[in-house]
N, C-alpha and C positions, 0 to 999 in steps of 0.2 A: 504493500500500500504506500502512497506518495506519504510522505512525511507533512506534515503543518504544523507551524510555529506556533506554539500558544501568544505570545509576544515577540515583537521583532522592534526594537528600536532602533532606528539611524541618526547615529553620531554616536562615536567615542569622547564625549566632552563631558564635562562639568556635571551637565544635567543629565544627560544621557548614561553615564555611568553611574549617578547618583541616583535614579530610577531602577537602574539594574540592579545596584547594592537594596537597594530599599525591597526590591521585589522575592531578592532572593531572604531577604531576614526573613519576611513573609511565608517564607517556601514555595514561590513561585519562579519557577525561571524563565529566563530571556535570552535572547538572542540580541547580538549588538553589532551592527553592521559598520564598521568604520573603511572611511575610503581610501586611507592613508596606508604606510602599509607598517606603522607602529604608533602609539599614544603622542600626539602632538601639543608640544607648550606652549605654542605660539601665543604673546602675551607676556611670556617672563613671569609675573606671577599676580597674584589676585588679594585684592586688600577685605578681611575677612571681619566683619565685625558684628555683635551679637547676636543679631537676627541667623547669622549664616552658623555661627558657633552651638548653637539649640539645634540646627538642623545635621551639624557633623556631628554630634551627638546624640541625636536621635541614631542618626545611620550607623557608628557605631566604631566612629574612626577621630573623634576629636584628641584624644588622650594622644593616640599616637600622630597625631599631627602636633599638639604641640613639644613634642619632645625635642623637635627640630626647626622651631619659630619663637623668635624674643615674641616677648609680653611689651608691646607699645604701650609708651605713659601716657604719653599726650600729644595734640592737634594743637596744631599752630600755622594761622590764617595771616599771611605777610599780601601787605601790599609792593607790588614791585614798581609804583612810580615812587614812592618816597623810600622807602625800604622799614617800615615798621611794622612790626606788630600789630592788628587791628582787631584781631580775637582768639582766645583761647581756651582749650578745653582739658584737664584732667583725667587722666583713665585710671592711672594707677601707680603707687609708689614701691619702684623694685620689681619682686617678684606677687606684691600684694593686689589682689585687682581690688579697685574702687567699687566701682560698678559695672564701667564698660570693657568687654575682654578684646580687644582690639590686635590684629596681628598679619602680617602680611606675607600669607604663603606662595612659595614658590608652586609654578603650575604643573611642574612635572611630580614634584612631590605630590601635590593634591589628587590627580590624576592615577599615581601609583596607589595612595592610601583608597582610593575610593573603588580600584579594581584589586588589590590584593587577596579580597576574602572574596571574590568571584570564582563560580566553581568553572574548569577548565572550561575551554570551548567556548563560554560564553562570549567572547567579542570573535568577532572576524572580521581581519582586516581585509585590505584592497578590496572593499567589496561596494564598489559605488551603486547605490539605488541612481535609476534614470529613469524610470516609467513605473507608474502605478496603476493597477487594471481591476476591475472589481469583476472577482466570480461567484456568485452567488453572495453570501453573505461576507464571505473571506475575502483578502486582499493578496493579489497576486503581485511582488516585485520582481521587475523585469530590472539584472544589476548588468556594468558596463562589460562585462568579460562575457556575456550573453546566457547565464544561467537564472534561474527564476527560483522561490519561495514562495509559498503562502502563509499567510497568517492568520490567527483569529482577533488578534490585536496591533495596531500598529501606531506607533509612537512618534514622532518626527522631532530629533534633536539636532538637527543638519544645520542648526547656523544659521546665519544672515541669508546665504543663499538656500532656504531650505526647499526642498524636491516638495516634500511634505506640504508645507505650506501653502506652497504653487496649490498642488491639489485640491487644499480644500477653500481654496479663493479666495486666500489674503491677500491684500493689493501688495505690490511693491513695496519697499521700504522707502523711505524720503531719504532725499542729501539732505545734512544739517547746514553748511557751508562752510564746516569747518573739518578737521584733520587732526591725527593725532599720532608721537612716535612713542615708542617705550623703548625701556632698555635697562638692564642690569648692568651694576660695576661689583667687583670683587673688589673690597676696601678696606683688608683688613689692618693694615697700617694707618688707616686714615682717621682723624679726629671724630669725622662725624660718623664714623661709624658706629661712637660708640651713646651715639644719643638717644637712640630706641625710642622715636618720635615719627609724628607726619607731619611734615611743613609742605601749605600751600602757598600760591603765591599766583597774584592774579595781577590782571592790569596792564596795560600797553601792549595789548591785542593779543594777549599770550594767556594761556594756564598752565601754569609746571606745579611740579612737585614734587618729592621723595619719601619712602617709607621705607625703613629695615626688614629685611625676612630673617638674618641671623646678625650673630656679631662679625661676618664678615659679608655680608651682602647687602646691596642697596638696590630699590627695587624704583627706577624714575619713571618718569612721564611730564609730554609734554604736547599742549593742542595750543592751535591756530586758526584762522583762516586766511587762507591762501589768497595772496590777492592778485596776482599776477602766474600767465602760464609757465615761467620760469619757477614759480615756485609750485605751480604742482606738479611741475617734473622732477622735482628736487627729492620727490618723495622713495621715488626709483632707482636712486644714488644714494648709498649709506654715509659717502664722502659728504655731497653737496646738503645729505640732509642734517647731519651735521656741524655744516657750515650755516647753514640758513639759522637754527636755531641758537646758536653760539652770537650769533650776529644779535639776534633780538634780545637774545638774557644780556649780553654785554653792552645793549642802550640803555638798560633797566637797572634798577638798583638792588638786584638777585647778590647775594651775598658769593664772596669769590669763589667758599669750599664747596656750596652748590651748584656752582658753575662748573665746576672742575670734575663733577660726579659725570658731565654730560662730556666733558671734552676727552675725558681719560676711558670712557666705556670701552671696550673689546669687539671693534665694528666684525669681528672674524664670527662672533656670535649672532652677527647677524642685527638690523637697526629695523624694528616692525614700522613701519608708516602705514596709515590708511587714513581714504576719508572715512568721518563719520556717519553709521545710516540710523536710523530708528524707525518703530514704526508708527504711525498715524494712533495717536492714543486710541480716538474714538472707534476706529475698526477693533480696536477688542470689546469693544460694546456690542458693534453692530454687526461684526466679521462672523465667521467659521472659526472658533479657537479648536473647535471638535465639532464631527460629522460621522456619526453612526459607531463603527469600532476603530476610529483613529483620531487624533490630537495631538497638539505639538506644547512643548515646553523650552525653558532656556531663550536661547538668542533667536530659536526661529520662529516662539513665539511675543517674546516683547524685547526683541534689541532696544537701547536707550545707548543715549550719551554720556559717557564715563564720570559726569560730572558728580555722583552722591557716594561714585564708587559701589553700588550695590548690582551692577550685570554680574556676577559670580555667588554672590550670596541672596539673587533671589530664584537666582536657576540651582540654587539647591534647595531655597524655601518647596519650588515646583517640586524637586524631586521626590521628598516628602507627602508632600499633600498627592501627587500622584500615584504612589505606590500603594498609600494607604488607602484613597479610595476605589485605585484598581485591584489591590488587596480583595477589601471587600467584596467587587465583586466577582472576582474569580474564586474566591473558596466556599467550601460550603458544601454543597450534595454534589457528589462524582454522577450523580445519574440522571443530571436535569440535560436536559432536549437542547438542539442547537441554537434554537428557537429563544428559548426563554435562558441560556446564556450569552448569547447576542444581546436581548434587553439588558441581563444586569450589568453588561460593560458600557453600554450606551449609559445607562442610568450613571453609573461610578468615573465615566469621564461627563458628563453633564456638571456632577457634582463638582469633579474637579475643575472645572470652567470658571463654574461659577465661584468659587474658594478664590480663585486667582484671580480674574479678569478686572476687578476692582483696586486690586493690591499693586498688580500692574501698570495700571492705568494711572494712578498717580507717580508711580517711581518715574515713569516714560518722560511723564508731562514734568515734574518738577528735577527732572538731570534736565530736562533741554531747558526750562528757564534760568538753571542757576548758571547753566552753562554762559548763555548768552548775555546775561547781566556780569558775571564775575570776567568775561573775552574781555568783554566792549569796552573800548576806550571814550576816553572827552570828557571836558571836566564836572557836568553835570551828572552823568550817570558816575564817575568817581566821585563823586563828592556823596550823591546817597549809598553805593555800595560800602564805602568805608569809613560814612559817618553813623548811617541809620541804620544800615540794611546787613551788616556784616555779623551782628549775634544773632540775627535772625536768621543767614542762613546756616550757619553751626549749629543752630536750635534745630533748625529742622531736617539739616542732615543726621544728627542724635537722635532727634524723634523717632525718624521711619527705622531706626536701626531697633527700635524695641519687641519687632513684630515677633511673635509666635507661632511657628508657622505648624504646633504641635506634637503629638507621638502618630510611628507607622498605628 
């Protein structure tokens, strides 16, 4: 007899493997189609904070993530036209947490902890989904090396560009009109390595910033918008995009040892640039987040702009809420009809629609405001971002970190 998939998720990421672990605690297993042909970090690493720490922890991997991530103390919001200080936050003194457990994992580590306790088999790489075909109640994937699976469930963690998505009739993503690079330094000799802090820093048309993953790693980032085609071809040159961004911290009043995190980085490792995309808030109101027995989660269901720092920690809030109420409905009586277990997975990703698409929808809509208020240059929007407006957005980047996103 043809084999079928109780579960078949695409993408080996974040979410996508974080659905996998959650299903398997459950004692249900998956299948994980990745197109790559091993776990990719692209990203450098992911800044992880409460909301996302309840959800590694549900899954059952936080203990041994932090054995390998400093305990961040505190947030510190610098303006880079004057160069002060404009707001700050406390997490924690030492090794003691305050309240907020704040830490900045590497994406390869995160990626390993979250498929380690996967049983064999379950990921399969070089396996790109390109066509999706419905037979009967099942989903047929038709992948790129011309081999086919069915499934009884199908999960779409594929990213910005996700196949999935397409499917079930999510518009495009938007350009924001802005761009963003990362990159790690190995900094163990360096002062600031040893500050176990996040400094941002905003203003004349730039967002940077740095966070620790250990006491030898620093983990940066840096967005703009591109105003000219020389600069978005610069994106494509690790050299020139280096240069571009060295150019704009050195007009600004960025502090020298931060400057040098960017100028000293290891281009051999490679310099990410991309524009940035998100998606249309309101299509998760009004979209297809889920259609019959398939759904998407992660970046291919609410990319945003990096701006709250929560794109890694709410694609594992999803993984959570998804697993548990795919959980639900795949266990229970072995002898119910295809029929009436068709309905309970429709029913338990409806559920999970609904759990997300609200939680979502704000995170989407308030990274692209804080984004483009914290960009913007001219002295009227500086003068309220970092008279008025600056503990208000620290307030409310803290806020959204409180979420619970509960147990499998």
């Amino acid at each position: 007899m043809e084999k079928i998939e109780e579960v078949v998720i695409v993408g080996a990421g974040v979410s996508g493997l974080g659905t996998a672990l959650g299903l398997h605690r459950k004692g249900i297993r998956s299948l994980v189609l990745e197109s790559s042909d091993s776990l990719r970090a692209a990203g450098f690493a992911i800044l992880t904070w409460p909301n996302a720490w309840k959800a590694l922890d549900v899954l059952g991997v936080g203990d041994f993530l932090r054995e390998t991530h400093v305990l961040l103390q505190r947030l510190a919001i610098n303006s880079a036209t004057t160069g002060e200080v404009i707001a700050e936050r406390t997490f924690s003194r030492g090794e003691q947490r305050l309240k907020l457990e704040v830490r900045s994992l590497k994406r390869n580590l995160l990626l390993e902890a979250l498929s380690k306790d996967l049983p064999p088999e379950t990921i399969r790489f070089s396996s790109k989904v390109v066509y999706i075909e419905e037979v009967g109640k099942l989903k047929l994937l038709h992948l790129a090396d011309g081999s086919t699976l069915k499934t009884k469930v199908l999960i779409g963690c594929d990213g910005v560009n996700s196949v999935v998505a397409k499917w079930l009739g999510l518009r495009p993503l938007l350009f924001s009109g802005r761009s963003a690079s990362r990159g790690i330094l190995n900094a163990s000799q360096s002062s600031i390595s040893r500050r176990r802090l996040i400094e941002y820093f905003f203003g004349e048309g730039f967002r940077a910033g740095i966070s620790h993953c250990d006491e030898d790693t620093i983990y940066w980032f840096f967005t703009w918008s591109p105003s000219n085609q020389a600069e978005k071809e610069a994106e494509e040159n690790p050299q020139k995009m280096r240069e571009l961004m060295l150019s704009k911290l050195k007009s600004s009043k960025m502090p020298k040892d931060v400057i040098e995190i960017i100028e000293n980085s290891d281009l051999s490792n490679g310099l990410v640039s991309a524009p940035l995309r998100f998606r249309w808030p309101f299509d998760l109101l009004w979209g297809n987040i889920f259609k019959e027995n398939v759904c998407v989660a992660g970046d291919a269901f609410h990319p945003m702009t990096p701006d709250l720092g929560q794109g890694g920690c709410s694609a594992l809030e999803d993984a959570v809420a998804l697993a548990r109420c795919l959980g639900e409905a795949l266990a229970g009586d072995g002898n119910k009809t295809e029929e009436k277990e068709f309905e309970k997975v429709e029913k338990g990703l409806k559920k999970y629609a609904e759990a997300r698409k609200w939680r979502s929808f704000v995170l989407i809509s308030a990274s692209y405001l804080i984004g483009q208020l914290e960009e913007r240059n001219g002295f009227l929007i500086r003068f309220l971002r970092e008279k008025l407006l600056s503990g208000f957005i620290s307030w409310i980047q803290l806020k959204l970190t409180e979420f619970d996103c509960g147990s499998l």
